[in-house]
N, C-alpha and C positions, 0 to 999 in steps of 0.2 A: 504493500500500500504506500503510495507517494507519502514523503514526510507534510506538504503542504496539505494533502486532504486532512491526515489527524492534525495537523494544527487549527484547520479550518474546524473538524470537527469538535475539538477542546473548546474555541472559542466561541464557538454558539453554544455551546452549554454552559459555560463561564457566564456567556451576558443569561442565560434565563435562569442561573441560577443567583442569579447579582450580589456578588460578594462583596457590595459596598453594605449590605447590609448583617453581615456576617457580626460583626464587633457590637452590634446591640444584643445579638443572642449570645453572647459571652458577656454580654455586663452583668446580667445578672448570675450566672454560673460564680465569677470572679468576685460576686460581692456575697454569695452564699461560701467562698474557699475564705476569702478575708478575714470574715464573721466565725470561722469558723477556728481558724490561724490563732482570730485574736483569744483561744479559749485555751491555745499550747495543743488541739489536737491537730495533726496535720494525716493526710490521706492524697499522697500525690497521685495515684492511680486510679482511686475515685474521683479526683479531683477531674483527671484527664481523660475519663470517661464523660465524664458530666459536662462536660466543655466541648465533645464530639459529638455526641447524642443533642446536645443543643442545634449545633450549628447543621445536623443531619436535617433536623427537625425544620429550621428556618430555610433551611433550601426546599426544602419539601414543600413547606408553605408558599413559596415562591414560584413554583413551576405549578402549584394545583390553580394559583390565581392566575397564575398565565394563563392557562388550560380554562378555567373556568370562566375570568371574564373575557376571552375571547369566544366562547361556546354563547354567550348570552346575549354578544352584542358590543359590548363597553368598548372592547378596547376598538378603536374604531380612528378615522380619520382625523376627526373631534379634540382626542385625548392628547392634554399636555405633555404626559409626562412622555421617557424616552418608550421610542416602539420597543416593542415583545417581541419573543420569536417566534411566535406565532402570528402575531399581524403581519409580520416581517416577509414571513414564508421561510426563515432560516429552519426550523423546525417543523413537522407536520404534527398530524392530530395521534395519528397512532404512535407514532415516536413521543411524542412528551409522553401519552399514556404511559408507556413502556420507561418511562423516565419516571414516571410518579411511584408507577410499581416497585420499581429497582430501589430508588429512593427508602420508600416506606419498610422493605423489608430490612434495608439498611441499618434503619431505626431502628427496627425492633430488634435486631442482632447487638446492636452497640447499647442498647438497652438492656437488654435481657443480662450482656454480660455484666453489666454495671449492678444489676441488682442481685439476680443471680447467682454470680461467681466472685467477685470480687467486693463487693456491700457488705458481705457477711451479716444477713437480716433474719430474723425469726418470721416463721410461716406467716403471721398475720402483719408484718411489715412487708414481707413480700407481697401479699392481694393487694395491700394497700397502695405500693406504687408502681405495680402490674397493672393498677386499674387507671392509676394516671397516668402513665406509660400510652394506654390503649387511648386516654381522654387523651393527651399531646399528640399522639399521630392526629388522630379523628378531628380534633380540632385546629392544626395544621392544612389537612386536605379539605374541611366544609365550609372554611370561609367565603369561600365564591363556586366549590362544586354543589351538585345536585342539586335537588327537586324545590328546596326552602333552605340557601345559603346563609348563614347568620349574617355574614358581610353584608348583606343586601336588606338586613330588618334591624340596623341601624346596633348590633351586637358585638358589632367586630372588637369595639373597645373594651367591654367586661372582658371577654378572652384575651386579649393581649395582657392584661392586668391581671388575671388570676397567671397566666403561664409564665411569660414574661418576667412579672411579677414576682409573687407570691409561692407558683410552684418551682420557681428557677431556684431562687435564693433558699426559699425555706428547705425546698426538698432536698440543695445539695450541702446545706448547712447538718442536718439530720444527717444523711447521707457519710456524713465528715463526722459527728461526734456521737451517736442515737442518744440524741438528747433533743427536747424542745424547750426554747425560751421564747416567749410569747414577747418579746422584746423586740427579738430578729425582725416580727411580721411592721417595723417601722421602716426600715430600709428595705424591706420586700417592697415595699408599698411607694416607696419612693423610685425605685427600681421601675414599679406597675408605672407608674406616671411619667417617667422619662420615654418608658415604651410605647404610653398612649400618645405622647406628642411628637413621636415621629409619626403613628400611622395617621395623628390628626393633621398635621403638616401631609403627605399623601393626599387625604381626604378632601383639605381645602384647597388643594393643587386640581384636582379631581372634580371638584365640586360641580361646574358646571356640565360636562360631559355627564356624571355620574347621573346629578339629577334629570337629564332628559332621556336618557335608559333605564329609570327604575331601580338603580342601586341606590337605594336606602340610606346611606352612610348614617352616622349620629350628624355629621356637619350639613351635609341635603335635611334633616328632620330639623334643625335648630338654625340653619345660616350661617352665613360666616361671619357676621360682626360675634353672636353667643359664642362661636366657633374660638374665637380667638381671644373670648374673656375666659375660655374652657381650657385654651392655651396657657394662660397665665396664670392660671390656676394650679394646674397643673407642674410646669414650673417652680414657680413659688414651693407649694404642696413637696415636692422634691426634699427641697431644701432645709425647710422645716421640720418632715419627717426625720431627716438626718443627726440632722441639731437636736430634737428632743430624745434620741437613741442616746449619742452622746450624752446628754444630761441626765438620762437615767441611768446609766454606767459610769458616772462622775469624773469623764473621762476629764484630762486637763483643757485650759484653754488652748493650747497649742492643735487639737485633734481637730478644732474647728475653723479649721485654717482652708478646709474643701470652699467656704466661704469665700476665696481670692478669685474662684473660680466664677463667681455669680457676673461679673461684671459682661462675663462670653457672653452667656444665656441673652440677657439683659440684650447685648446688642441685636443676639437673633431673635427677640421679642422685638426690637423697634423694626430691623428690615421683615419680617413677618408683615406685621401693624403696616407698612409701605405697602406691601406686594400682595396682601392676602386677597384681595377682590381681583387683581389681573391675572392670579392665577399661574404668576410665575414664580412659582415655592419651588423649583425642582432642586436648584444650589443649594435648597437650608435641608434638604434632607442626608445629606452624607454630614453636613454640618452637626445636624444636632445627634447621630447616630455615634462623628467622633467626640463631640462635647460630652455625652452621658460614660463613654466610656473611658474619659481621662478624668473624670468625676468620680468617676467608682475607683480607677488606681490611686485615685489622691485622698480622697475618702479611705481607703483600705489603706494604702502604708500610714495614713494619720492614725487609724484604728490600731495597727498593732505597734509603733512609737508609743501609741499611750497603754500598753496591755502590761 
């Protein structure tokens, strides 16, 4: 086989798998290993399962929403963002299939071994993230596939926030010590809300194509002025969450130093507040994807300086 076709062929699945978004599904992995660092237990190998089985998971998401909203219409002449490759024609219908397939078993292999073999879990921790295991794929692939996609009933954002979120951090925090601190679920949450404001950033990029197709978004259900007070909220919310973890662990003033950080944000809230109505957000999305993840390493090495 010519070296130019596999390159050809690597690089249409590089762009439908778009590894610019890769670094938000390792923020939260990275702030559940942090979290977990700063307790003195470490588990490099669950660590680095939990960090692949992520990043499995958000490719997988990524070629189901190709696949899906090009099945329904969306992605279309209309849409801002960059072409698909399926709009494109670089890939076909049956070939992504066979990509989503490949994908998903992927996961559950890189899963299975995380929980399975190397977690070292009792039978009923096992069902337990066997069963979120199966909820991350499934909610990875129905975003935009089949018959009643949540992406399209205005849902997409609870999911990003519970996985993203809440199951990234907490699960690989457990995962790292079998202990729960009902502490952690503050930086989960702050995790959840970094996540939600990239796919809100998408959505208000989106917003118009989106709403004359019938994809739901939260931001099509609300507008985009609410849209962009749901931004800042968000945001903000982040940061807060942070600071009050901190201060319930009595960490020093020094650990609150992720704070030098806010002044980023702050600017991608004013160009956002510019651009949010013409729809041209597509630059603040790699933007805010590496802001939350140099947030969570500055946030983490503050966390274990003060442990």
């Amino acid at each position: 086989m010519p070296q130019s076709i596999v390159v050809e062929g690597v690089s249409k699945w590089m762009k439908a798998a778009r590894p610019r978004t890769v670094l938000l599904s390792l923020s939260g992995v990275m702030m559940g290993c942090f979290l977990a660092a700063s307790t003195g237990l470490r588990n490099p190998v669950v660590w680095l399962l939990c960090a692949l089985t992520a990043i499995i998971l958000q490719v997988l998401s990524n070629l189901a929403n190709d696949y899906g909203d090009f099945k329904k219409g969306v992605d279309n002449a209309h849409r801002t963002g960059p072409q698909r490759t399926l709009q494109s024609g670089a890939i076909t219908e049956r070939q992504m299939r066979i990509g989503i397939a490949v994908t998903a078993a992927i996961a559950f292999v890189t899963g299975a071994l995380l929980i399975f073999v190397f977690a070292r879990l009792t039978w009923r921790e096992l069902a337990v993230f066997a069963a979120l295991g199966v909820g991350a794929v499934l909610a990875a692939m129905l975003y935009t596939l089949g018959k009643h996609p949540y992406g399209y009933r205005g849902l997409g954002d609870l999911f990003c926030f519970l996985f993203f979120g809440w199951v990234a951090v907490v699960g690989t925090y457990y995962l790292s010590t079998k202990s729960l601190d009902f502490a952690v679920l503050l930086p989960a949450t702050a995790m959840g809300f970094l996540s939600n404001a990239v796919l809100n950033i998408n959505n208000m990029r989106d917003y118009e194509n989106d709403k004359a197709n019938g994809k739901n978004s939260l931001v099509v259900k609300v507008g985009l002025k609410w849209a962009f007070a749901y931004h800042v909220f968000l945001i903000v919310g982040a940061f807060l969450c942070l600071s009050v973890f901190l201060w319930l662990k009595q960490a020093p003033w020094y650990a609150f130093a992720f704070w030098l950080l806010f002044p980023l944000f702050a600017k991608d809230l004013i160009t956002i507040r510019k651009k949010f109505e013409s729809g041209h957000l597509d630059p603040m999305l790699p933007k805010q994807v590496v802001h939350t993840f140099l947030l969570t390493i500055v946030f983490g090495i503050m966390l274990l300086l003060a442990s």
